[in-house]
Legacy VTK file of the C-alpha trace (Angstrom):
# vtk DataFile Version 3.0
C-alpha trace
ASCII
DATASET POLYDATA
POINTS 82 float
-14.430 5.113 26.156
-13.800 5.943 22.502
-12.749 3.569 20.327
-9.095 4.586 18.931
-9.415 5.727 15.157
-5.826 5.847 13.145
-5.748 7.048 9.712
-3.342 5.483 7.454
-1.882 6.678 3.973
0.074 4.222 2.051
2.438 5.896 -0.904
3.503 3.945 -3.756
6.210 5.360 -5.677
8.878 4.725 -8.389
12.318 5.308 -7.656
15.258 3.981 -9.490
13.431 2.048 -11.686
11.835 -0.092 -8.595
8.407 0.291 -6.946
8.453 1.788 -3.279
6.180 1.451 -0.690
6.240 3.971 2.021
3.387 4.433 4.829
2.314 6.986 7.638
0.681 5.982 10.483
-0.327 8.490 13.388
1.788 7.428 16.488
3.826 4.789 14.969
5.903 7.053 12.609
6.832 5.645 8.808
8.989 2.779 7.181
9.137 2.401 3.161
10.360 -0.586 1.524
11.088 -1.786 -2.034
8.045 -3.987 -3.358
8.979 -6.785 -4.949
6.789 -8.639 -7.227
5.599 -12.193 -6.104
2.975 -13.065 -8.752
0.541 -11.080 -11.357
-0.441 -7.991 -9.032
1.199 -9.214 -6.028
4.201 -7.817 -4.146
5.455 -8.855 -1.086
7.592 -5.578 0.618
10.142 -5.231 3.620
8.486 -3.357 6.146
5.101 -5.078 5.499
3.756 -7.726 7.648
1.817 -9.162 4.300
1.778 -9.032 0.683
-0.337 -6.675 -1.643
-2.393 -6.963 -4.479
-3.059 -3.873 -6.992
-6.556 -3.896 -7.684
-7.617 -2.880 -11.514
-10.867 -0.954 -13.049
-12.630 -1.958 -15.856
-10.225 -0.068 -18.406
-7.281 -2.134 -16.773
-6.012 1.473 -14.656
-4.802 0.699 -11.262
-7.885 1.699 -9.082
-6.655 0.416 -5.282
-4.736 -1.925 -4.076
-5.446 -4.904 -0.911
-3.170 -5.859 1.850
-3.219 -9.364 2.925
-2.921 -9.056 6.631
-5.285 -11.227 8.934
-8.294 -8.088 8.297
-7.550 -7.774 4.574
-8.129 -3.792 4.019
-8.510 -1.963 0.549
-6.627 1.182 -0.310
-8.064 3.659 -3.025
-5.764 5.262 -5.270
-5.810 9.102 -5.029
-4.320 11.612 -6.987
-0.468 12.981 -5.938
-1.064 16.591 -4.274
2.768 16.965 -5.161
LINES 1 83
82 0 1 2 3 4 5 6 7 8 9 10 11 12 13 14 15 16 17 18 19 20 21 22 23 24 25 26 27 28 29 30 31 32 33 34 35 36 37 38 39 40 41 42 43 44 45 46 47 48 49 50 51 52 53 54 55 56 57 58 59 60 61 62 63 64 65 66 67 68 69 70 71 72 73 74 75 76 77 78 79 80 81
């Protein structure tokens, strides 16, 4: 038996002057929530069973960002194909 493989894209985006969190899961369809900022970096969002943490490069640009679940898992930032 295979083990089951999900891939998971996370989209942060600004709407009415607030962050948004939105995410797409194969099989489990997609929620977005409103982050809302807990500390320096760190928003906690509805829809999201832990906080997050953006995650900067040496010139200070947003590179990725970290979830804080029980496996903490990094998310690269990619470019919008919008």
């Amino acid at each position: 038996m295979l083990p089951l493989r999900r891939t998971l894209t996370m989209v942060i985006r600004l709407k009415d002057k607030k962050l948004w969190i939105s995410g797409h899961m194969t099989k489990e369809g997609s929620n977005e929530g409103k982050l809302i900022p807990v500390g320096k970096n760190e928003f906690n969002a509805s829809g999201l069973p832990s906080p997050i943490t953006f995650i900067k490069d040496a010139s200070g640009k947003i590179s990725s960002f970290m979830d804080h679940d029980l496996v903490p898992f990094t998310f690269k930032k990619v470019k919008n194909t919008q």
